[in-house]
Steps between C-alpha positions, in 0.01 A plus 500: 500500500801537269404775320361695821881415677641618165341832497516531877922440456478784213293763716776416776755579310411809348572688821850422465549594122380886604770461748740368253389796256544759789832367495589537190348830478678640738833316375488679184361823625824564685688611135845539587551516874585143506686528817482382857274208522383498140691173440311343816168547344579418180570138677193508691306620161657210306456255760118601544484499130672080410197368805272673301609329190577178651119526653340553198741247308394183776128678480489412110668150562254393748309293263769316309484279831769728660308529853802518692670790306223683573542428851844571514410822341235606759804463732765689268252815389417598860880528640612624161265825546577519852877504523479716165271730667767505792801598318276729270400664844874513613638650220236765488527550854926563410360681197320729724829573750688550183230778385468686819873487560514690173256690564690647853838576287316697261324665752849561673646619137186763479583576834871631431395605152287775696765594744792513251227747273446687820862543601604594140255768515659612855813503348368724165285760716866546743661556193286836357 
């Protein structure tokens, strides 16, 4: 039974590493622009990241006679990746505001760009 629950426990928590890695994937994917709600999921990513290492810490423990660590930390790993996975969803939800808002004034400075070329050329052609 023990070592059954013990690999049933890792096989559970695999799941939430690839989660934790998407995380941190997209983290560090993101270069530079470090704006908007980057600071939000680096949080979330952090917090997602110390329940996974307090898991596995209380997982090694459980046989030096440490039983209710390890139930303490089948309490702690689940909220940790859960309110980390909120705030990582909040700041990438503000990340994404922050990106489209940019997006629109770019599109706005293309915009006058074009009509500025356009009126300059007006101006040139009346001048001949």
């Amino acid at each position: 039974m023990g070592m059954s629950s013990g690999l049933y426990n890792i096989v559970m928590f695999l799941p939430s590493l690839l989660v934790l890695a998407a995380q941190w994937i997209g983290l560090l994917s993101m270069g530079t622009f470090k704006k908007g709600g980057w600071r939000l999921m680096v949080a979330g990513t952090l917090l997602s990241t110390l329940a996974a290492v307090i898991s596995i810490g209380f997982f090694l423990m459980r046989g030096a006679g440490a039983y209710t660590l390890a139930v303490k930390a089948m309490t702690i790993q689940p909220v940790g990746h859960i309110l980390g996975g909120v705030l990582f969803a909040a700041g990438f939800i503000w990340h994404a505001f922050a990106v489209r808002s940019a997006n629109e004034h770019l599109q706005q400075l293309e915009t006058l760009t074009t009509a500025m070329a356009e009126e300059l050329r007006v101006l040139r052609d009346g001048a001949k």
